[in-house]
C-alpha positions as protocol buffer text, in pm:
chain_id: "A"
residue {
  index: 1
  type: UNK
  ca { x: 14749 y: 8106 z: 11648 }
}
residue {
  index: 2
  type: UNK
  ca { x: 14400 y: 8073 z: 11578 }
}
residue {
  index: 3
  type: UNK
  ca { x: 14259 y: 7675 z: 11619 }
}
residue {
  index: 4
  type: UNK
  ca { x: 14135 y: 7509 z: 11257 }
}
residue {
  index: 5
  type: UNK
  ca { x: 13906 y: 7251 z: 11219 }
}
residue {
  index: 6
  type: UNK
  ca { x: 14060 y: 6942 z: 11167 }
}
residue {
  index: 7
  type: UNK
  ca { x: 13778 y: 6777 z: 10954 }
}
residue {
  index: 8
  type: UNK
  ca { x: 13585 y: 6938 z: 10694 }
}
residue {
  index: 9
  type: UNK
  ca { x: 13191 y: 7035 z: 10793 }
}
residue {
  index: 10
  type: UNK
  ca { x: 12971 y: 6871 z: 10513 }
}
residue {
  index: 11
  type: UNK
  ca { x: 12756 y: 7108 z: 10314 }
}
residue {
  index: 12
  type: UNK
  ca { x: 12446 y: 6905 z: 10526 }
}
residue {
  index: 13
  type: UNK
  ca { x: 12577 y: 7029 z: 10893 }
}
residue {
  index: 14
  type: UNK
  ca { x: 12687 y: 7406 z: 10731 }
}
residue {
  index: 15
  type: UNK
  ca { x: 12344 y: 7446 z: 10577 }
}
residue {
  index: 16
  type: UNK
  ca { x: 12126 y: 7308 z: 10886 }
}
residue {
  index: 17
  type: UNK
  ca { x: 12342 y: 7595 z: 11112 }
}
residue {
  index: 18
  type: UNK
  ca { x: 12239 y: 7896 z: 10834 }
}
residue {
  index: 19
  type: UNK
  ca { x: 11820 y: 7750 z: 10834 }
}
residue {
  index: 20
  type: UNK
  ca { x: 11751 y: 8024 z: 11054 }
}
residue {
  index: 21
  type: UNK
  ca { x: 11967 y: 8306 z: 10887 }
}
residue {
  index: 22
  type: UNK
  ca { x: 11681 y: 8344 z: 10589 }
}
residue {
  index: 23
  type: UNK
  ca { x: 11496 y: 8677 z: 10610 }
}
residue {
  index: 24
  type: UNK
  ca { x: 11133 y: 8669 z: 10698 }
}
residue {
  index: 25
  type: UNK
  ca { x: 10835 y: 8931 z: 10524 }
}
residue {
  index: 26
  type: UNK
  ca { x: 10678 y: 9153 z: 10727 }
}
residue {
  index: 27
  type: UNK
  ca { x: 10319 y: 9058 z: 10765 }
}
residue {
  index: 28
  type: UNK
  ca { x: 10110 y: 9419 z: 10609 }
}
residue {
  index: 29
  type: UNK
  ca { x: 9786 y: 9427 z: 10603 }
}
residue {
  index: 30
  type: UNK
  ca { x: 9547 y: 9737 z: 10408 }
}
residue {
  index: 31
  type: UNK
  ca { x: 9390 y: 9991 z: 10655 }
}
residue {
  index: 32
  type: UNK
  ca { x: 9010 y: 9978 z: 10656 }
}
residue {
  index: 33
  type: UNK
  ca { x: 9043 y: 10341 z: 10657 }
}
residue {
  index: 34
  type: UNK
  ca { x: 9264 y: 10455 z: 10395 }
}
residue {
  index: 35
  type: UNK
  ca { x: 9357 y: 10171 z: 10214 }
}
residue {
  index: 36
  type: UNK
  ca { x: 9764 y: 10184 z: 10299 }
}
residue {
  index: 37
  type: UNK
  ca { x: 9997 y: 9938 z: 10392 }
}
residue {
  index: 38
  type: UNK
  ca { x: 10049 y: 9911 z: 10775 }
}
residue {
  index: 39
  type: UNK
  ca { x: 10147 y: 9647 z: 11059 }
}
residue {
  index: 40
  type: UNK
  ca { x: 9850 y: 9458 z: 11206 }
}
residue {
  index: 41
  type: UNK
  ca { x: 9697 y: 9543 z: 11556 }
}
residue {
  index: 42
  type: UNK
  ca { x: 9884 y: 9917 z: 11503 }
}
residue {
  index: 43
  type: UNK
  ca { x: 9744 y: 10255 z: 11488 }
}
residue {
  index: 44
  type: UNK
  ca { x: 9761 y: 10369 z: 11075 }
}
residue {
  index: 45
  type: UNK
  ca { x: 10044 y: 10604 z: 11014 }
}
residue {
  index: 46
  type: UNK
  ca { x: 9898 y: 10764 z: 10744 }
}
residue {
  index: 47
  type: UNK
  ca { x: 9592 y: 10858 z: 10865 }
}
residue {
  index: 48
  type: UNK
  ca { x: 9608 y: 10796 z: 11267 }
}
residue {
  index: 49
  type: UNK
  ca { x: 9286 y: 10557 z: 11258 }
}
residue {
  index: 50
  type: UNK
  ca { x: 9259 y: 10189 z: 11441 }
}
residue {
  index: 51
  type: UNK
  ca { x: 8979 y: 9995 z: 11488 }
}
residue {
  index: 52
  type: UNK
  ca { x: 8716 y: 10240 z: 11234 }
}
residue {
  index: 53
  type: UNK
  ca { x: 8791 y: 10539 z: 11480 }
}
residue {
  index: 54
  type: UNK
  ca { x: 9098 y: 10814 z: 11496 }
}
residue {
  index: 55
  type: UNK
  ca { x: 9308 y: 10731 z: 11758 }
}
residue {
  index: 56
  type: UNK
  ca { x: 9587 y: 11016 z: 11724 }
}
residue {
  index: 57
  type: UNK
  ca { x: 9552 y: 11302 z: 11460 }
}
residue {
  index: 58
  type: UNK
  ca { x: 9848 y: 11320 z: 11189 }
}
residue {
  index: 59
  type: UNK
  ca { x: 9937 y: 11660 z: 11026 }
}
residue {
  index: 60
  type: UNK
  ca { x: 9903 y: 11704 z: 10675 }
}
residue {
  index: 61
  type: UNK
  ca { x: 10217 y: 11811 z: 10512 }
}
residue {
  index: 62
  type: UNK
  ca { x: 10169 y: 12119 z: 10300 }
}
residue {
  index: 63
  type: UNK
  ca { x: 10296 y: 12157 z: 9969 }
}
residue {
  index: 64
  type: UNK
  ca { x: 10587 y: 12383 z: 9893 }
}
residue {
  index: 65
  type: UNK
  ca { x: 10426 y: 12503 z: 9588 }
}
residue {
  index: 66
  type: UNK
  ca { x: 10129 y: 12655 z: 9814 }
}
């Protein structure tokens, strides 16, 4: 048998244990380079630059109608 509380938890006490349970947004900010969406202090995904110089080169994807 599991145990049961014997006295109900107010809605005060059940919502002050869930305050930390609410999702946060990710911090993005624009690259100086190309303009997209990326994680500050992080190397660009889209176009491998950090800090106005190319850190690591990024291969274009070629179309398949090419």
């Amino acid at each position: 048998m599991t145990p049961h509380p014997k006295r109900k938890h107010s809605k005060g006490r059940r919502d002050r244990r869930r305050a930390h349970d609410a999702l946060i947004a990710v911090n993005t900010v624009a690259c100086s380079n190309c303009g997209a969406k990326r994680l500050p202090h992080t190397v660009c995904s889209s176009c491998g630059f950090y800090n106005g110089r190319e850190v690591i080169q990024v291969k274009k994807e070629k179309k398949a109608s090419e």
